[in-house]
RODO-2510 file (C-alpha; in nm, 4 decimals, decimal comma):
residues 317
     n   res          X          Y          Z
     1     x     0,6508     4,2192    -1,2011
     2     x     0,8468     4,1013    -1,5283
     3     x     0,6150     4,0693    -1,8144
     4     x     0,2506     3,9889    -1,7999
     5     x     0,2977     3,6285    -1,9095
     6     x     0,5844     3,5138    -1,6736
     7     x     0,4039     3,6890    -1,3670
     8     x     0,0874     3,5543    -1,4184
     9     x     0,2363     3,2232    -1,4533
    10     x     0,4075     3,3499    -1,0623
    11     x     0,0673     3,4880    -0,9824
    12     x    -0,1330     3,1245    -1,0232
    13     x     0,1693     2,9076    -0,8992
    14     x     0,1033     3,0585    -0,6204
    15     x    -0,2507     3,0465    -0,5671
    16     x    -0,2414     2,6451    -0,6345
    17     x     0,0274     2,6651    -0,3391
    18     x    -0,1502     2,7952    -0,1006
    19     x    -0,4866     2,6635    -0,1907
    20     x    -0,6451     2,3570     0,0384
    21     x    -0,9287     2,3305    -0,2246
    22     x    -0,9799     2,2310    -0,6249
    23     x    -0,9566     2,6518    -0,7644
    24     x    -1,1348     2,6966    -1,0772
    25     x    -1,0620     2,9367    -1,3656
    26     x    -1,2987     3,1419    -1,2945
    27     x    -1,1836     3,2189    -0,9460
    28     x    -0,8230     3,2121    -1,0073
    29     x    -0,9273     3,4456    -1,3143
    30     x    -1,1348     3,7141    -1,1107
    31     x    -0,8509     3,6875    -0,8134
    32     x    -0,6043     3,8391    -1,0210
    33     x    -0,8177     4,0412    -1,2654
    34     x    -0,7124     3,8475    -1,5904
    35     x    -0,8978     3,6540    -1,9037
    36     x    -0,9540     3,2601    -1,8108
    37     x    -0,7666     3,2228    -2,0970
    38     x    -0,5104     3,3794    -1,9406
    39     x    -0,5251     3,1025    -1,6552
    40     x    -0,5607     2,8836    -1,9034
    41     x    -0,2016     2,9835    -2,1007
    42     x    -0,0272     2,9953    -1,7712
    43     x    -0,1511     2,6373    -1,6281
    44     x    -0,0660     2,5267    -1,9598
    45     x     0,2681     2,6606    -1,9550
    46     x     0,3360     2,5504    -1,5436
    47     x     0,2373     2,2340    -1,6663
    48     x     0,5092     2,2035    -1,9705
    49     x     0,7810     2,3550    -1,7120
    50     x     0,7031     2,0292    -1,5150
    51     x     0,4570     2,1242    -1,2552
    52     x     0,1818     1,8849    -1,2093
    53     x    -0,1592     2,0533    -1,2129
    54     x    -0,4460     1,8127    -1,2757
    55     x    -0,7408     1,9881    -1,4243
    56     x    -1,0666     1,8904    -1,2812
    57     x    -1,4405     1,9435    -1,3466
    58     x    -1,4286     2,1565    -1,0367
    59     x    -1,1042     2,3379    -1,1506
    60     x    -0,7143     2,3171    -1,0850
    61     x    -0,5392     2,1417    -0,7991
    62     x    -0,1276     2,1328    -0,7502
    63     x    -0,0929     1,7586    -0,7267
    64     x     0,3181     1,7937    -0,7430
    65     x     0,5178     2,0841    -0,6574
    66     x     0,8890     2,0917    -0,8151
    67     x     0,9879     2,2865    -0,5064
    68     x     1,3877     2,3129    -0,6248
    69     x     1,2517     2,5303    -0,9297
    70     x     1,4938     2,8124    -1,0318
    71     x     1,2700     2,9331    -1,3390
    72     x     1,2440     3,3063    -1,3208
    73     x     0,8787     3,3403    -1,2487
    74     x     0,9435     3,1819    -0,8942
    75     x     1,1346     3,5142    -0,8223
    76     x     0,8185     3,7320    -0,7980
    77     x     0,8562     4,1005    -0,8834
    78     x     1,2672     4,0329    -0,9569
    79     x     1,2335     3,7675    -1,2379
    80     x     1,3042     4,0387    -1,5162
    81     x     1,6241     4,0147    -1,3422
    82     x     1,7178     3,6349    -1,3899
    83     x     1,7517     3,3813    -1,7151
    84     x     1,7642     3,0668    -1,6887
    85     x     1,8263     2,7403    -1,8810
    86     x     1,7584     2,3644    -1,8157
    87     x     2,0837     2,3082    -2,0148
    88     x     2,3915     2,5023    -2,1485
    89     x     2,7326     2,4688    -2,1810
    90     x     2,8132     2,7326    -1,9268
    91     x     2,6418     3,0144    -1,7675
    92     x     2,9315     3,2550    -1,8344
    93     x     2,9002     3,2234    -2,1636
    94     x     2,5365     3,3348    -2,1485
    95     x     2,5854     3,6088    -1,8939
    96     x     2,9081     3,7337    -2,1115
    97     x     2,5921     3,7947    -2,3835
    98     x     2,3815     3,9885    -2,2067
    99     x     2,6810     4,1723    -2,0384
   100     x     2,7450     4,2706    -2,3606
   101     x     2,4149     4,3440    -2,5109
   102     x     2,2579     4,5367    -2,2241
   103     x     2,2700     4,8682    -2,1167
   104     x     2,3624     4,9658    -1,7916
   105     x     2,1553     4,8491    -1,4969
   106     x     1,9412     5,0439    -1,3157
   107     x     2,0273     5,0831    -0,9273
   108     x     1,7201     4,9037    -0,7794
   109     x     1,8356     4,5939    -0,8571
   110     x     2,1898     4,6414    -0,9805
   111     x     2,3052     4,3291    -1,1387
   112     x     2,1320     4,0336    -1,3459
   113     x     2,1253     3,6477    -1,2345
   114     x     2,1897     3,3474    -1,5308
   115     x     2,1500     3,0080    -1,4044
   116     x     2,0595     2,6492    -1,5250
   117     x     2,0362     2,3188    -1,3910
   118     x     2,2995     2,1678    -1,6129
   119     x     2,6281     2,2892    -1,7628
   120     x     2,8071     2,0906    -1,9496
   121     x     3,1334     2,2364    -2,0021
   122     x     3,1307     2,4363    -1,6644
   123     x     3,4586     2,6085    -1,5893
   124     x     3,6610     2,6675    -1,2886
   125     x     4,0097     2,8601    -1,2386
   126     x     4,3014     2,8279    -1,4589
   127     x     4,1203     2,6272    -1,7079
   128     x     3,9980     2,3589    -1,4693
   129     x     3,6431     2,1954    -1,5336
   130     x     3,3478     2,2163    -1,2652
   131     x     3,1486     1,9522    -1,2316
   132     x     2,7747     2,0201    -1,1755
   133     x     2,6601     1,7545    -0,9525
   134     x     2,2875     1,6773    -0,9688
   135     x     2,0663     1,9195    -0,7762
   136     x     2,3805     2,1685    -0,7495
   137     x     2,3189     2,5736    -0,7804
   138     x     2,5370     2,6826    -1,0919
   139     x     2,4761     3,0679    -1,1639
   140     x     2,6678     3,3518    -1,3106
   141     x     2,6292     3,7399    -1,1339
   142     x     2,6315     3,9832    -1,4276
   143     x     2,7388     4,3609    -1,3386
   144     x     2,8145     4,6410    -1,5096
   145     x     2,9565     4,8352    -1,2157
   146     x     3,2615     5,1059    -1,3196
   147     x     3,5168     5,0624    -1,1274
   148     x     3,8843     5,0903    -1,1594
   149     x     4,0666     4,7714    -1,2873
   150     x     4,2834     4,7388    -0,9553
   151     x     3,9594     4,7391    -0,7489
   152     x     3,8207     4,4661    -0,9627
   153     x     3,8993     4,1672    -0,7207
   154     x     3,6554     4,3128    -0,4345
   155     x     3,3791     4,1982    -0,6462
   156     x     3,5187     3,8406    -0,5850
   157     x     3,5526     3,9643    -0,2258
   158     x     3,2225     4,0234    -0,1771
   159     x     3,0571     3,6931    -0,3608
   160     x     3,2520     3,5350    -0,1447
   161     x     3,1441     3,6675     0,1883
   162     x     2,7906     3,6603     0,0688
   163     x     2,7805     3,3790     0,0022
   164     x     2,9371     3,2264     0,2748
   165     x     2,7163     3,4426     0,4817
   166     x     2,3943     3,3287     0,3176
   167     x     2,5203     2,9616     0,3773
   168     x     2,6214     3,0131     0,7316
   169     x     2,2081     3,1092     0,7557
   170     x     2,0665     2,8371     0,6225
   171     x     2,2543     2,5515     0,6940
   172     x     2,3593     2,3750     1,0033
   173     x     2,7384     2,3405     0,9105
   174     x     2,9988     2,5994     0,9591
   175     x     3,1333     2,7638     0,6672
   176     x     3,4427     2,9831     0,5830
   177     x     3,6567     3,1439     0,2946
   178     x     3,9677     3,0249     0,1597
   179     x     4,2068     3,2354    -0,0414
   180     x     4,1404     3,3398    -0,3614
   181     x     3,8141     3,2292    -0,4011
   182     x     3,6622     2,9718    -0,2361
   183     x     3,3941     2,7923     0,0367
   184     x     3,4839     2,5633     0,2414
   185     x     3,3456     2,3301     0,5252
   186     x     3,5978     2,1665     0,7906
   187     x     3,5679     1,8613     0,5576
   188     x     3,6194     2,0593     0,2055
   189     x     3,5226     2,2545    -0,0695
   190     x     3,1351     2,3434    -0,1577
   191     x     3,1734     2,6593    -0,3837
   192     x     3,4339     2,7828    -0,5786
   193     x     3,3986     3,1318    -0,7899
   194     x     3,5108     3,2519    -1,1265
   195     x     3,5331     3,5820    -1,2498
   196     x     3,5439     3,7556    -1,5824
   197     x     3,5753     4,0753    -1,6883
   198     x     3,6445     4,3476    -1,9789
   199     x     3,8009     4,6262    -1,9663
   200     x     3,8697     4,9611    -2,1607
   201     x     4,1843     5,1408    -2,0444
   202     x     4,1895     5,1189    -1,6638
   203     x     3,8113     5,0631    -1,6449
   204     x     3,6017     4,7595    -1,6488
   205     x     3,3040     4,8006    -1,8503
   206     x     3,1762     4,4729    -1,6664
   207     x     3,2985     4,1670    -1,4514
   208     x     3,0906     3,8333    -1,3876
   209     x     3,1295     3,6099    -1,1615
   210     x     3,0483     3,2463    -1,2141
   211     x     2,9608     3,0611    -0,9142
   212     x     2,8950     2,6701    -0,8257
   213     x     2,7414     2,5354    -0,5400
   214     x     2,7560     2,1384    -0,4191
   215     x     2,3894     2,1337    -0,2463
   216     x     2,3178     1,7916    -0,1552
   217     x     2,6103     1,5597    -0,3060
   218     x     2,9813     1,6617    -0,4053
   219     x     3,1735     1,5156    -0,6516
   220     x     3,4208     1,2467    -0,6535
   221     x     3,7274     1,4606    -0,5510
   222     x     3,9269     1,4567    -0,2906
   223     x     3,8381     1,7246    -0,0187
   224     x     3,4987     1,7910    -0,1515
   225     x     3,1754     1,8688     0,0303
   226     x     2,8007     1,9626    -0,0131
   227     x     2,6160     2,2370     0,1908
   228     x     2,3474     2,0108     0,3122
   229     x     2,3532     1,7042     0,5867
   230     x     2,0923     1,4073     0,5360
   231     x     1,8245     1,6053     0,8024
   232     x     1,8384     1,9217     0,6047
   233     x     1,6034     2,0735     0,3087
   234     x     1,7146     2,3826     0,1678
   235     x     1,6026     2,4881    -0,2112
   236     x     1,8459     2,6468    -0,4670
   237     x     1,5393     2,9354    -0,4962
   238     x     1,6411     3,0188    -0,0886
   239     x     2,0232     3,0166    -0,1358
   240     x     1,9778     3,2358    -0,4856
   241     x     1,7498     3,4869    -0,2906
   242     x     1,9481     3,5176     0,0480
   243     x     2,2982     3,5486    -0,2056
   244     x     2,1259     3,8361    -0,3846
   245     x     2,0089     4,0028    -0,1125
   246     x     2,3669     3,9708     0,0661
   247     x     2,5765     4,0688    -0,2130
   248     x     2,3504     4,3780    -0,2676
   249     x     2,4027     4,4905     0,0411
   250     x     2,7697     4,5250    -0,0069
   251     x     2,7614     4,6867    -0,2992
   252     x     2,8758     5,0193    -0,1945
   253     x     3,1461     4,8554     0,0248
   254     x     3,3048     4,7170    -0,2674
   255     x     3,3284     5,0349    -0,4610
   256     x     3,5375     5,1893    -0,1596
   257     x     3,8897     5,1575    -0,1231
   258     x     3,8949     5,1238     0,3059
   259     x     3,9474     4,7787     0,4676
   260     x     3,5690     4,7130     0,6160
   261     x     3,5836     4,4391     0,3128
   262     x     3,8845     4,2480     0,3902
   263     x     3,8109     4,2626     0,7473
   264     x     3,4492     4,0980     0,6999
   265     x     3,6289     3,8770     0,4826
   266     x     3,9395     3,8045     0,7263
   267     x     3,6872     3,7204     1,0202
   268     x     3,5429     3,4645     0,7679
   269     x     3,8383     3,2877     0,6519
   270     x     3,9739     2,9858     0,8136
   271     x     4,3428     3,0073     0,7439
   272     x     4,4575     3,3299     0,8787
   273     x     4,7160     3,2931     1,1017
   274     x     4,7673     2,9611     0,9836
   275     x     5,1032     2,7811     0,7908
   276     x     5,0559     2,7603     0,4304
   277     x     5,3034     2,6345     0,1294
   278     x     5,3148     2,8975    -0,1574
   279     x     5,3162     2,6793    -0,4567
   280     x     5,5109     2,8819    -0,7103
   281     x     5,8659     2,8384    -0,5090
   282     x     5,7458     2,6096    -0,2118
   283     x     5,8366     2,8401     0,0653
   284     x     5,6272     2,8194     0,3914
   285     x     5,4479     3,1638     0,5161
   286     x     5,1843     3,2530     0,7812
   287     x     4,8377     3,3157     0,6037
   288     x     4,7682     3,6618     0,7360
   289     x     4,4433     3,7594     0,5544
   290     x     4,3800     3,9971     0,2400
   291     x     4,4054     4,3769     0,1917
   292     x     4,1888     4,5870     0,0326
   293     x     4,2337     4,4428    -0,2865
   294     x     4,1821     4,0756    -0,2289
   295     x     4,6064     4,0143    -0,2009
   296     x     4,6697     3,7508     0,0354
   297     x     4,9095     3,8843     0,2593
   298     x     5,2257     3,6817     0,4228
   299     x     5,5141     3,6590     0,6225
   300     x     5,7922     3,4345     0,6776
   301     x     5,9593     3,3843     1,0249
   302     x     6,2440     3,5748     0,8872
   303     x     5,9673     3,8628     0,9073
   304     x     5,9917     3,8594     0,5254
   305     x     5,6673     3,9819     0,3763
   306     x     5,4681     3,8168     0,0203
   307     x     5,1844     3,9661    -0,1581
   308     x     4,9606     3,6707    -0,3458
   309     x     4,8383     3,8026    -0,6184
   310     x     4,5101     3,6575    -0,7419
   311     x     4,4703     3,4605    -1,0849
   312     x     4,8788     3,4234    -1,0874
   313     x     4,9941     3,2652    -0,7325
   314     x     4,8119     3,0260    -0,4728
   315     x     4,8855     2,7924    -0,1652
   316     x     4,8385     2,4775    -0,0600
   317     x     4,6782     2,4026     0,3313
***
């Protein structure tokens, strides 16, 4: 577990969960082998994080549940791993912080989670805004992985499949990537990545990536979309768990230099093979997937061949 007072505040949430009864101190106190003051402090502080627990003559009941809660005690054993705040400006900024302040991570859980439930100056490529719509999943992944500058970009590579991958599971909509860093639905955009990094010579010392997720509602742009339809009822906790637990997985793919990356990612993506209008000179190409280091890859029908390189070029649909 983290420390003793965020896990016992995980330990008790979770007895009132799963209780059907009024639990008293005393029970909750000799459950987990802890002071009832202890109980006490961490009802106290469930109760100032918004959870409502009425306290009764019998004991505690869990009269309201705030079931969307990305806190870091509702992580279990893994909220050392994860800050978060009911309001910055931007999670990047937080996670560029503690990319700086902290040493390297340790392998078992190789990377550290910042999230909140409002920014308010999020940021998006090339200077662009993001807008946080209400209920949205706004989190930064901070790592500290030392990898060669020109390998960078399969970080991005990798948040991306993940996270399509994790949406894929747990919602009823079909999902896909879009060059350089995108999620899309047939009807638009739902998540959109940014990534940071510093570097000393040819080596970053660390990259974050700063991802935004519509959940329920999108904003009012054109060719936006949410994850979610009106039957379905998935938390920001379950997306944030299954993202983590994809993107670790690939960890050791993205430190390679072979094409298993690019082709998870080119099976995902819904305009290869398709007609696409570079921006920077307006000539047409056929979309034709990434290489290993997240360059789109074109041709012409004059069998003339592009690279896209990301952060510099891009295409429109």
């Amino acid at each position: 577990m983290g420390n003793e007072k965020t896990s016992t505040k995980y330990k008790i949430l979770q007895s009132l969960r799963q209780a059907k009864k009024t639990l008293s101190g005393e029970s909750l106190a000799r459950e987990h082998e802890i002071s009832r003051t202890s109980v006490w402090k961490a009802v106290q502080a469930l109760q100032e994080a918004g959870y409502k627990i009425e306290s009764m003559g019998s004991g505690y009941v869990l009269s309201q549940d705030l079931k969307d809660s990305i806190f870091p005690f509702e992580f279990g054993s893994e909220e050392k791993y994860f800050t978060h705040f009911t309001s910055t400006e931007s999670t990047m900024l937080q996670a560029r912080k503690i990319a700086e302040q902290e040493e390297d991570f340790k392998s078992d859980f190789p990377f550290r989670i910042v999230t909140a439930d409002v920014q308010t100056k999020g940021r998006g490529q090339n200077g662009k805004s993001w807008k946080t719509t209400k209920g949205s999943l706004a989190f930064t992944l901070v790592t500290k992985e030392k990898l060669p500058v020109h390998l960078s970009n399969r970080f991005v590579v990798a948040a991306q499949i993940a996270l399509c991958t994790s949406l894929n599971k747990l919602s009823n909509k079909n999902f896909f990537l879009r060059w350089p860093n995108d999620i899309w639905t047939k009807d638009g955009k739902v998540a959109g990545i940014l990534n940071e990094l510093f570097a000393t010579g040819f080596m970053c010392s660390w990259q974050n990536l700063g991802i935004g997720v519509n959940i329920s509602s999108a904003p009012k742009l054109e060719k936006a979309d949410c994850i979610l339809d009106s039957t379905e009822n998935t938390s920001r906790k379950d997306l944030l768990l299954s993202f983590c637990k994809e993107f670790k997985n690939l960890l050791q793919e993205v430190k390679k230099q072979d094409s298993l990356l690019c082709q998870h990612w080119n099976s995902l993506c819904m305009d290869t093979g398709k007609k696409i209008q570079v921006k920077q000179g307006g000539s047409t190409y056929t979309f034709n997937g990434i290489n290993a280091y997240g360059m789109g890859l074109l041709s012409s029908d004059k069998q003339e061949e592009k690279f896209l390189i990301p952060g510099s070029d891009s295409y429109i649909k």
